[in-house]
C-alpha positions as CSV (number, residue, x, y, z in Angstrom):
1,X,183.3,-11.9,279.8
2,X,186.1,-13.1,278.2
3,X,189.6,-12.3,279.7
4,X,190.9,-10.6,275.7
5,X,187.6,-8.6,276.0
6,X,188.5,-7.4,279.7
7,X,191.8,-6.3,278.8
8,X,190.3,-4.5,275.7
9,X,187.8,-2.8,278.2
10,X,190.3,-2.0,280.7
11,X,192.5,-0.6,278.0
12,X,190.0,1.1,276.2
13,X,189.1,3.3,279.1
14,X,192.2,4.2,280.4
15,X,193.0,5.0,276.3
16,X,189.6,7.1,276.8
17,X,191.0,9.0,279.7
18,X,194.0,9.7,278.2
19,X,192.5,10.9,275.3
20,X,190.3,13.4,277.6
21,X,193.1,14.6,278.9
22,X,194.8,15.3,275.7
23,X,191.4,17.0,274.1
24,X,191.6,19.3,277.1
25,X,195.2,20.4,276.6
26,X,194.6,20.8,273.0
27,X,191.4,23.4,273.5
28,X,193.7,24.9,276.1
29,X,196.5,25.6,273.9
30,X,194.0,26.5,271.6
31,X,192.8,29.3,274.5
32,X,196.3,30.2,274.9
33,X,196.9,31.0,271.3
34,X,193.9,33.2,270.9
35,X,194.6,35.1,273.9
36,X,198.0,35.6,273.1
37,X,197.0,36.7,269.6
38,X,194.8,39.4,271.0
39,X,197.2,40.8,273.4
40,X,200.0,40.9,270.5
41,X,197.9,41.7,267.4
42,X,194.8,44.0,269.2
43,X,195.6,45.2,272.4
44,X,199.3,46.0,272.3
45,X,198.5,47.7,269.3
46,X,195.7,50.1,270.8
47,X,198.2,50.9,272.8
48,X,200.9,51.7,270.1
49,X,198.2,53.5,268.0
50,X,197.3,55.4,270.9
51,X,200.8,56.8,271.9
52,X,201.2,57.8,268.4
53,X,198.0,59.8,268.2
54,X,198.7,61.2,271.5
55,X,201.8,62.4,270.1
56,X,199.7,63.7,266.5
57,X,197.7,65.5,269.1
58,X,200.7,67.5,270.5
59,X,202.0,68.0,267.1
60,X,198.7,70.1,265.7
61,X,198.7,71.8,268.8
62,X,202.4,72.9,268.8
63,X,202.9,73.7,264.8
64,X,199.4,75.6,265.0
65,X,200.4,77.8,267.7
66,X,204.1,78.2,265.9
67,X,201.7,79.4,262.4
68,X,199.7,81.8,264.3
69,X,203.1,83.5,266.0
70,X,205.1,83.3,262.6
71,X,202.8,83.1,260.1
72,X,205.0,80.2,258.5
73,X,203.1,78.6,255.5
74,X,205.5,75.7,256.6
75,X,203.6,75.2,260.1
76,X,200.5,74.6,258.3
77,X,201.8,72.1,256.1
78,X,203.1,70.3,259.3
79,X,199.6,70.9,261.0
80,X,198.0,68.8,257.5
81,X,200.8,66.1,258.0
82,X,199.8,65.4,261.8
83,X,196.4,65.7,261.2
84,X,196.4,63.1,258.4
85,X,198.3,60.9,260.5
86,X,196.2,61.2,263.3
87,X,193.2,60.2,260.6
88,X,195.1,56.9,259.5
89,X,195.6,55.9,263.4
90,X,192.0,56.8,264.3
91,X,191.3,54.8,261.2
92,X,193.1,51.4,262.3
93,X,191.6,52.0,265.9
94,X,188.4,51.7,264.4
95,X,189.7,48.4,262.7
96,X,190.9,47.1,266.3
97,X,187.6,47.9,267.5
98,X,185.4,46.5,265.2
99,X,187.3,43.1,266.9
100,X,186.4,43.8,270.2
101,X,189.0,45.9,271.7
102,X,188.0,48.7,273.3
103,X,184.8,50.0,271.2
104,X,183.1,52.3,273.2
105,X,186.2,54.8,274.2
106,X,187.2,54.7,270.5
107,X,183.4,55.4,269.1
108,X,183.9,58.5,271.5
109,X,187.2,59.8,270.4
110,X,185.8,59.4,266.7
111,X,182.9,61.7,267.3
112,X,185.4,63.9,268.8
113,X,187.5,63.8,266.0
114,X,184.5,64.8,263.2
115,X,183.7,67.5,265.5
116,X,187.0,69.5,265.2
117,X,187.3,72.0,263.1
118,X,191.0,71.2,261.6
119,X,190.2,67.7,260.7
120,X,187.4,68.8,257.8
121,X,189.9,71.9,256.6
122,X,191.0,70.9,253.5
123,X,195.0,70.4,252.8
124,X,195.7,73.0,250.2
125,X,193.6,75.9,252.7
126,X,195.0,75.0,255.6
127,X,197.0,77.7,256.3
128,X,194.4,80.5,254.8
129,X,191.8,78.5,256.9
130,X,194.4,78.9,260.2
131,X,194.9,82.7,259.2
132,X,191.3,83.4,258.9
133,X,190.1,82.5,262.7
134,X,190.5,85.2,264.8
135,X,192.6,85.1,267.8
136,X,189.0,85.2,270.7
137,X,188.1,82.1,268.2
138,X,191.1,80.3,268.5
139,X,190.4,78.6,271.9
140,X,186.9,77.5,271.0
141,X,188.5,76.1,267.4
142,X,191.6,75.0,268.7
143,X,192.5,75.1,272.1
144,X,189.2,73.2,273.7
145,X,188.9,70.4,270.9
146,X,192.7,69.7,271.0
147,X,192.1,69.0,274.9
148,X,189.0,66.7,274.4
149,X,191.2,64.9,272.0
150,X,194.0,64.6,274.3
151,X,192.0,63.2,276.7
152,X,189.9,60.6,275.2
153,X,193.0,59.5,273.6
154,X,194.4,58.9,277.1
155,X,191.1,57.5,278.0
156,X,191.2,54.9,274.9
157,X,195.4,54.0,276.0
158,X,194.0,53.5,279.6
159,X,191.3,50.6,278.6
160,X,193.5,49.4,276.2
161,X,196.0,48.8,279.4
162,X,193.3,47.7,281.5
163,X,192.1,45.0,278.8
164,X,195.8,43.9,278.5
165,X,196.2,43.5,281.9
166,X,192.9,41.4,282.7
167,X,194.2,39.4,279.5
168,X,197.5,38.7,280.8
169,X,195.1,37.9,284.3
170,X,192.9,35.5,282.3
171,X,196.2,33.6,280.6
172,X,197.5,33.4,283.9
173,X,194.2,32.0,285.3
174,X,194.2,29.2,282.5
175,X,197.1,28.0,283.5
176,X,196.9,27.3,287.0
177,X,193.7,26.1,286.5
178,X,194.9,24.2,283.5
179,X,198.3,22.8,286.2
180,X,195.1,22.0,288.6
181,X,193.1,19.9,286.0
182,X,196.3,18.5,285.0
183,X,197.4,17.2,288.2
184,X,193.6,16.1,289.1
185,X,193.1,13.9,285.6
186,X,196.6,12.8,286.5
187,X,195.5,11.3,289.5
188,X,192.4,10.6,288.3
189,X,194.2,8.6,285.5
190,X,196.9,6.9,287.9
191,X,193.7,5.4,290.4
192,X,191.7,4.1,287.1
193,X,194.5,2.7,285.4
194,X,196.0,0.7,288.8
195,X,191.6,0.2,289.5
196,X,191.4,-1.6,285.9
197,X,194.7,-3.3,286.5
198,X,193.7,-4.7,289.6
199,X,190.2,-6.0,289.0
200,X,191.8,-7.3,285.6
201,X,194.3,-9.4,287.4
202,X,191.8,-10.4,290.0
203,X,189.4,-11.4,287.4
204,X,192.6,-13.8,286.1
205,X,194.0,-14.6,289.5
206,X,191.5,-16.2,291.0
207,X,191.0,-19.0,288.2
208,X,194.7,-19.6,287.8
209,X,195.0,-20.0,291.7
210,X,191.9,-22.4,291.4
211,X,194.1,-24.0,288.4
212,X,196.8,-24.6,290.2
213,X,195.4,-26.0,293.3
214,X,193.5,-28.7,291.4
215,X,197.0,-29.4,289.3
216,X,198.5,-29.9,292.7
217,X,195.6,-32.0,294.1
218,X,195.7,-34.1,290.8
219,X,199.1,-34.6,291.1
220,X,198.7,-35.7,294.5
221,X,197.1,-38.9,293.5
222,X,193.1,-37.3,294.2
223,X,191.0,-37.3,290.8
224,X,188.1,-36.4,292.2
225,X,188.4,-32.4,292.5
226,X,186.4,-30.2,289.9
227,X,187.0,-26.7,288.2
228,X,184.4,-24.3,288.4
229,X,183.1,-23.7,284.9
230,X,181.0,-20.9,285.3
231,X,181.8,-17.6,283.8
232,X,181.8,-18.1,279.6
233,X,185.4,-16.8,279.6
234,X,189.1,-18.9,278.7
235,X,189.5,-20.2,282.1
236,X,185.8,-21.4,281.5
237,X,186.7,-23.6,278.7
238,X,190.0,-24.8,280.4
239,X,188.3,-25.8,283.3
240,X,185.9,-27.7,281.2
241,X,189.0,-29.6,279.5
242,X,190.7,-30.1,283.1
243,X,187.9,-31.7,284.8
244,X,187.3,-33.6,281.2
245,X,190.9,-34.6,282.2
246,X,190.7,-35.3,286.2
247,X,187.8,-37.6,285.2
248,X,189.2,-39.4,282.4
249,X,192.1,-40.0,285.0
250,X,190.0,-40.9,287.5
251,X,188.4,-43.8,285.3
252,X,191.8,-45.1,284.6
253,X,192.4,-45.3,288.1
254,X,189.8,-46.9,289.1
255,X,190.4,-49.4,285.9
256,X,193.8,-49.7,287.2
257,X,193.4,-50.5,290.3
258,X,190.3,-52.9,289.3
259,X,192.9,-54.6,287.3
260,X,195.8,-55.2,289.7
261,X,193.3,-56.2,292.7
262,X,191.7,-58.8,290.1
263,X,194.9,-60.0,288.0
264,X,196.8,-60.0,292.2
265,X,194.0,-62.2,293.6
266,X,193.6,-64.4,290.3
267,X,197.2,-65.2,290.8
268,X,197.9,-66.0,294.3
269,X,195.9,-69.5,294.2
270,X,197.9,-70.6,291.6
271,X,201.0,-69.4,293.4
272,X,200.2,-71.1,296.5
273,X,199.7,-74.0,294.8
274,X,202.7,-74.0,292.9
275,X,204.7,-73.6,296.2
276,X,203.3,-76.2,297.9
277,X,203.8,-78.9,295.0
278,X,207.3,-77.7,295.2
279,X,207.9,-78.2,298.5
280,X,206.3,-81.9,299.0
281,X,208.8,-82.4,295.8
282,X,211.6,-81.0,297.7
283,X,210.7,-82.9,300.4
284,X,211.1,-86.3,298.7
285,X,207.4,-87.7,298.8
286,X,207.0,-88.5,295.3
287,X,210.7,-89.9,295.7
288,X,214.3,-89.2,296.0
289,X,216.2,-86.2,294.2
290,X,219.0,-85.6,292.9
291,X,221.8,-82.8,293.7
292,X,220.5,-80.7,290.1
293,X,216.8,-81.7,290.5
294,X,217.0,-80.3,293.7
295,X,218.4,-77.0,293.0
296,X,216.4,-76.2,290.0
297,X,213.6,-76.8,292.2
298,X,214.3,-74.8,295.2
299,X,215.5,-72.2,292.6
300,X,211.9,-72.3,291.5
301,X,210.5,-72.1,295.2
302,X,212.4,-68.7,295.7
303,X,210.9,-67.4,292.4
304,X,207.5,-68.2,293.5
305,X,208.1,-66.5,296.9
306,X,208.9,-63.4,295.1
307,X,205.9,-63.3,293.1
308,X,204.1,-64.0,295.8
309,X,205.5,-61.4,298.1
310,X,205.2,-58.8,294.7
311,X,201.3,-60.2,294.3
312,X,200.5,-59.8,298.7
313,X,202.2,-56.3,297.9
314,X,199.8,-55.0,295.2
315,X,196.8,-56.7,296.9
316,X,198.3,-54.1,299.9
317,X,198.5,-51.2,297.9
318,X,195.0,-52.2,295.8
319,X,193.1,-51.7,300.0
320,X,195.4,-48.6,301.1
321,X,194.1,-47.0,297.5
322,X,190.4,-48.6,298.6
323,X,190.4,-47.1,302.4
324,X,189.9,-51.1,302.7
325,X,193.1,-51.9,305.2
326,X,191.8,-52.1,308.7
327,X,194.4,-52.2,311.8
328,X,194.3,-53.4,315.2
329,X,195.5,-51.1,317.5
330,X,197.0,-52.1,320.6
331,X,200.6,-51.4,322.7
332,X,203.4,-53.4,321.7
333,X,206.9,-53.2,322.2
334,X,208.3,-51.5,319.5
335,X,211.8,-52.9,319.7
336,X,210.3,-56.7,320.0
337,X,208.5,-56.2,316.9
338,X,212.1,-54.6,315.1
339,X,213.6,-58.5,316.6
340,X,211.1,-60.5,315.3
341,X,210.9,-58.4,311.7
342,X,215.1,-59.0,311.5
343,X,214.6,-62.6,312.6
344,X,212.8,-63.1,309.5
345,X,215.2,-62.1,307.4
346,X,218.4,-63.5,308.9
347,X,218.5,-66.6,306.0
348,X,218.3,-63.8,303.6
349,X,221.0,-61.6,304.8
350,X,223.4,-65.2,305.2
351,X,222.7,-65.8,301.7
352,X,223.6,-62.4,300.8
353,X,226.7,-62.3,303.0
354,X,225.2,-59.2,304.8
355,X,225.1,-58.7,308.9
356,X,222.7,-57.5,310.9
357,X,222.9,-55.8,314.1
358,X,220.2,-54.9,316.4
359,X,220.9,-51.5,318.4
360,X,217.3,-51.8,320.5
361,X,217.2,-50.8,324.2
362,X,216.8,-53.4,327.0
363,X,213.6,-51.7,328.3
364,X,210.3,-52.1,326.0
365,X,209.6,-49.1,323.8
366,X,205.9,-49.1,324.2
367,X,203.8,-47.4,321.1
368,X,200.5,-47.9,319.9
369,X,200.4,-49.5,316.9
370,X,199.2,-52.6,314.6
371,X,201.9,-55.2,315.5
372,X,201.5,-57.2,311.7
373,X,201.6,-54.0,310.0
374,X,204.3,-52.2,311.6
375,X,206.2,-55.6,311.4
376,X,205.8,-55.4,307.8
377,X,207.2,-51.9,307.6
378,X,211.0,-53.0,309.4
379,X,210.4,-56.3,307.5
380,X,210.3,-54.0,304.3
381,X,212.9,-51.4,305.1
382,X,215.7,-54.1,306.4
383,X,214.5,-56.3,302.9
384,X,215.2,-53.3,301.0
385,X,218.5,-52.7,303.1
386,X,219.5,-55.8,302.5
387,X,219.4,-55.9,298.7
388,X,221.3,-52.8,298.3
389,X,224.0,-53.1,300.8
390,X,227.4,-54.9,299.3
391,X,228.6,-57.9,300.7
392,X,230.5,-58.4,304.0
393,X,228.9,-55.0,305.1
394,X,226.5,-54.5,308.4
395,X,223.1,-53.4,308.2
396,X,222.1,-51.8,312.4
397,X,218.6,-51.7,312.8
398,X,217.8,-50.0,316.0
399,X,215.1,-48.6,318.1
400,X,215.6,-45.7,320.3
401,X,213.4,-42.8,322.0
402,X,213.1,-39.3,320.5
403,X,212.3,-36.0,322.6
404,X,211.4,-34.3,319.5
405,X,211.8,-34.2,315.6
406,X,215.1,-35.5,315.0
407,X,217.2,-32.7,313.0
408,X,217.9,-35.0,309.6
409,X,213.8,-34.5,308.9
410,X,213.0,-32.7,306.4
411,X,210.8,-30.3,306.1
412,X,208.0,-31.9,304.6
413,X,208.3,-34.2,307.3
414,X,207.7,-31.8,310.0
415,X,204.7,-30.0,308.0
416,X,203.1,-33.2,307.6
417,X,203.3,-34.0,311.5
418,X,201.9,-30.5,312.4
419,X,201.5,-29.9,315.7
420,X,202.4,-33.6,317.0
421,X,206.1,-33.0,315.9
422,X,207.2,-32.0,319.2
423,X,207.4,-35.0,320.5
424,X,208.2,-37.3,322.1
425,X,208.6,-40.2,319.6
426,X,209.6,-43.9,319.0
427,X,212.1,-44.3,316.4
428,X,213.5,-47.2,314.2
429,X,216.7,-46.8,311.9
430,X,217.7,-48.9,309.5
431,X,221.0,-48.0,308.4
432,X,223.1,-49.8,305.9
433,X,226.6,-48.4,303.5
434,X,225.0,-49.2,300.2
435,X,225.0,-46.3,297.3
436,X,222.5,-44.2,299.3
437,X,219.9,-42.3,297.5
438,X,220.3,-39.1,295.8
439,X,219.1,-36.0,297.2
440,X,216.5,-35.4,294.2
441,X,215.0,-38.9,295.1
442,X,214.5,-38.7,298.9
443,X,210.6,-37.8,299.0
444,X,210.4,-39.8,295.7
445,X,211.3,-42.9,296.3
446,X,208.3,-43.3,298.7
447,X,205.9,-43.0,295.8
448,X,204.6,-46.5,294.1
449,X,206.6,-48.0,291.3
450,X,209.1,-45.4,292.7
451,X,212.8,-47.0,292.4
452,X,215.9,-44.6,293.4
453,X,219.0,-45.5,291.8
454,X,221.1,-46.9,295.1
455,X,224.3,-48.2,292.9
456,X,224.4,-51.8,291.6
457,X,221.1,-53.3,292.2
458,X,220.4,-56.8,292.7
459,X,217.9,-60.0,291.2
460,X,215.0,-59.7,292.7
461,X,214.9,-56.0,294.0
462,X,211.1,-55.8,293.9
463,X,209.2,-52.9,291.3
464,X,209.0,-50.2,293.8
465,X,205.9,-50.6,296.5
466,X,207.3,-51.6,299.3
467,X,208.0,-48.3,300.4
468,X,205.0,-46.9,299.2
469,X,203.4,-49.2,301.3
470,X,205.6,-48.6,304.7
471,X,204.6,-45.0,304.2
472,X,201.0,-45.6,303.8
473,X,201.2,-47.3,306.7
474,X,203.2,-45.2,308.9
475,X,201.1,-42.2,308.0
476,X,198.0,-43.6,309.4
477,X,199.8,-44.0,312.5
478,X,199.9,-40.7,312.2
479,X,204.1,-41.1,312.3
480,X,206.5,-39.9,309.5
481,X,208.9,-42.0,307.7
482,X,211.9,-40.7,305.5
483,X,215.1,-41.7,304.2
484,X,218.6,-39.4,305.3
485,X,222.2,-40.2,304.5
486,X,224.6,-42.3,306.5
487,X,227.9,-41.8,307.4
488,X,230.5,-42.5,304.9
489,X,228.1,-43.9,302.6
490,X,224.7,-45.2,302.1
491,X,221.5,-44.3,303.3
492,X,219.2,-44.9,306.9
493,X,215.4,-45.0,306.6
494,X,214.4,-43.5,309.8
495,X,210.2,-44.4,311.0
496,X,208.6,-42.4,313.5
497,X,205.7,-43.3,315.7
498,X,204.5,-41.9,318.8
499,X,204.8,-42.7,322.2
500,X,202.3,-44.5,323.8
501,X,200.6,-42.2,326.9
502,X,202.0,-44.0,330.2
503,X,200.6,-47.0,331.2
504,X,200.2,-51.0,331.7
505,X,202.2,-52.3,329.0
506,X,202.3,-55.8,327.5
507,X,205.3,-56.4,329.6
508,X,205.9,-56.3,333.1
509,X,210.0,-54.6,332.8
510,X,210.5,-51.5,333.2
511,X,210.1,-48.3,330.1
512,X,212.8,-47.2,328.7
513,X,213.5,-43.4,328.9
514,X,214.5,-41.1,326.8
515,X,218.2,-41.4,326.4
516,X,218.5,-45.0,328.1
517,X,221.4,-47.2,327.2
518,X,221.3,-49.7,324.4
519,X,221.9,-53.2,323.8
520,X,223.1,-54.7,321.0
């Protein structure tokens, strides 16, 4: 399913619910305003139509009884006026009934009402119709039926009460069950909308998390890591273009590397050869030099060595990338290899007008290691030390033992180490007072091709792998290597490797400890 066509789902029945719930309250207004029209426009009426007959009742009792005392034509007129009006109320109760209100009680006080004599008497013989009953007929044509009348009447306001009162019951029913529905749909709406919204964002999460772990693992330099494309929906179809992508930059890897390995290895035979003509020239065989001849040619020599150095540096990186560098590991003295790696570049730093001082303790540092290789990391670090740093200014390389992770790591550092970061450690520093590198390029600058801006920057200062390399190498020595600044100015690049375990080392003095005292 298609992440538009979940939303739409998701929204669609939440809109459904919330359409329910509006239905509901519309039939219940609905409800409201029917029963509220039959308590205003049926039963409040009976009620006022049956006070007002009650009252007609009294009234053709009382004048009737005032015509028979006084004879007063004017009585009988009155006795006409209440019966008539007692007619037109009986007449509208009948009206109210026919609707449901009350229809049995006012059936009864309509027979009633047919069976008494004063409500057939015509209006112009009223009061000759009064005259003529005699007084022992008088309570069987007045008196009895006037009573019966009174009484239903009361009998038709009582159900008329009753029925306003269970209405008023039944509207107050509706709405607290109407608050209950409205409080349980609420709820009921609240859970399925955060239900939809959380399968909805879990239905996107998961594929975005997927996303960016293999953006991450790309970026890391692996092109080998594949997007699940299951599923027929957008994150389908960009996983399809992402692993499309991871292996199209896997191929150009691959051709990359194929083509720096080839072009390194094509080169160096050539290189060597040029070298060595160069030297048998500069060392006279062919026959004498001049002053010029000789420099153009030694010139020449150090341009070769730097190709060379650039070409063994690819061909490096090109088995690190492979999983091809192997490494013989054996216990060496960590600050004999730092010597001999800064006795190899001691022309260099002459030439340059650069010093370098060795900080290294007296005792051997012992450490487990591939002597060539890590040799090649100080050779690398102090190379690169000494083409930054400006003239007349030292460069200390020392060697010194570590309890635990020195405090300028960072914290990359310490994840990387995991649990092995507490110690204790072998340490080289390699400190010099060039331009230092900025903070935004401290993890960067160990990447390949990778070049921090250190100030002014000299011929021949390499395209960036020599670091790369150190920290390839350091890392499977299962050490850390990083760069920190130095104090006023410019930058150390600190390696740490651990300890070797105590034991026979490959010289007979003594270990130093942790804490001993150097010699410079």
């Amino acid at each position: 399913m298609k992440v538009a066509t979940k939303v739409a789902t998701g929204s669609g029945l939440l809109a459904a619910v919330l359409i329910g719930v509006l239905g509901y309250f519309v039939l219940l207004v609905r409800h409201l305003v029917v029963a509220n029209h039959e308590l205003t426009a049926v039963h409040f009426r009976v009620t006022t139509v049956a006070l007002e007959l009650l009252d007609q009742v009294d009234q053709i009792e009382v004048n009737a009884r005032k015509f028979y005392v006084t004879r007063d034509a004017a009585y009988a007129g009155r006795v006409v006026k209440a019966r008539d009006d007692f007619a037109g109320g009986l007449a509208e109760l009948r009206a109210l009934a026919s609707r449901g209100a009350n229809a049995d009680p006012i059936a009864r006080l309509d027979e009633l009402w047919r069976e008494f004599a004063l409500a057939s008497f015509p209006a112009g013989e009223m009061a000759a119709r009064l005259a003529g009953i005699p007084d022992s007929r008088i309570p069987d044509v007045l008196e009895t039926p006037i009573e019966r009348l009174s009484r239903q009447t009361w009998v038709v306001l009582n159900a008329s009460r009753q029925g306003t009162a269970a209405q008023v019951a039944g509207v107050a029913d509706a709405g607290r069950v109407a608050e209950w529905v409205s409080v349980a749909i609420a709820g009921i709406a609240v859970l399925l909308a955060v239900l939809i919204v959380v399968l909805t964002v879990r239905s996107i999460r998961e594929p975005l998390r997927r996303l960016i772990e293999g953006t991450r693992t790309v970026a890391s330099g692996t092109f080998t890591y594949q997007l699940d494309t299951g599923g027929g929906d957008e994150f389908a179809a960009l996983a399809e273009g992402f692993n499309t992508m991871v292996r199209r930059l896997g191929e150009l890897d691959r051709m990359k590397r194929g083509f720096v390995s080839h072009v390194s290895h094509e080169l160096k035979t050539p290189l060597v050869a040029m070298q060595e003509t160069n030297r048998l020239l500069l060392d006279g065989l062919p026959g004498p030099l001049n002053e010029r001849q000789r420099r153009m040619l030694d010139l020449n020599l150090q341009g070769s060595r730097r190709l060379s150095a650039m070409i063994a540096n690819l061909l490096d990186l090109a088995r690190l990338e492979a999983g091809g560098m192997s490494y013989d590991i054996r216990p060496h003295d960590l600050g004999a290899l730092a010597r001999n790696a800064t006795a190899e570049l001691e022309a260099l730093a002459q030439e340059r007008d650069v010093r370098l001082e060795l900080d290294i303790p007296a005792a051997p540092v012992i450490v487990e290691c591939d002597a060539d290789r890590v040799t090649q990391v100080v050779v690398n670090l102090v190379d690169n030390a000494v083409k930054f740093s400006p003239p007349g200014r030292p460069i200390t390389v020392g060697v010194r033992l570590e309890a635990g992770l020195a405090v300028d790591a960072p914290r990359a550092v310490a994840a990387a180490l995991g649990p092995a970061r507490s110690g204790p450690f072998a340490a080289v520093r390699v400190a010099d007072f060039g331009g230092g590198v900025p903070d935004a390029e401290k993890l960067r600058v160990f990447e390949k091709f990778r070049q921090a801006h250190r100030g002014s920057k000299r011929a021949g200062a390499g395209v960036g792998l020599g670091l790369a390399i150190s920290a390839e190498i350091v890392r499977a020595h299962a050490g850390a290597i990083w760069v920190a600044d130095n104090h006023p100015s410019g930058s150390v690049f600190v390696v740490l490797l651990p300890l070797a375990p105590p034991g026979p080392g490959p010289s007979d003095a003594g270990r130093a400890t942790i804490g001993a005292t150097h010699a410079t």
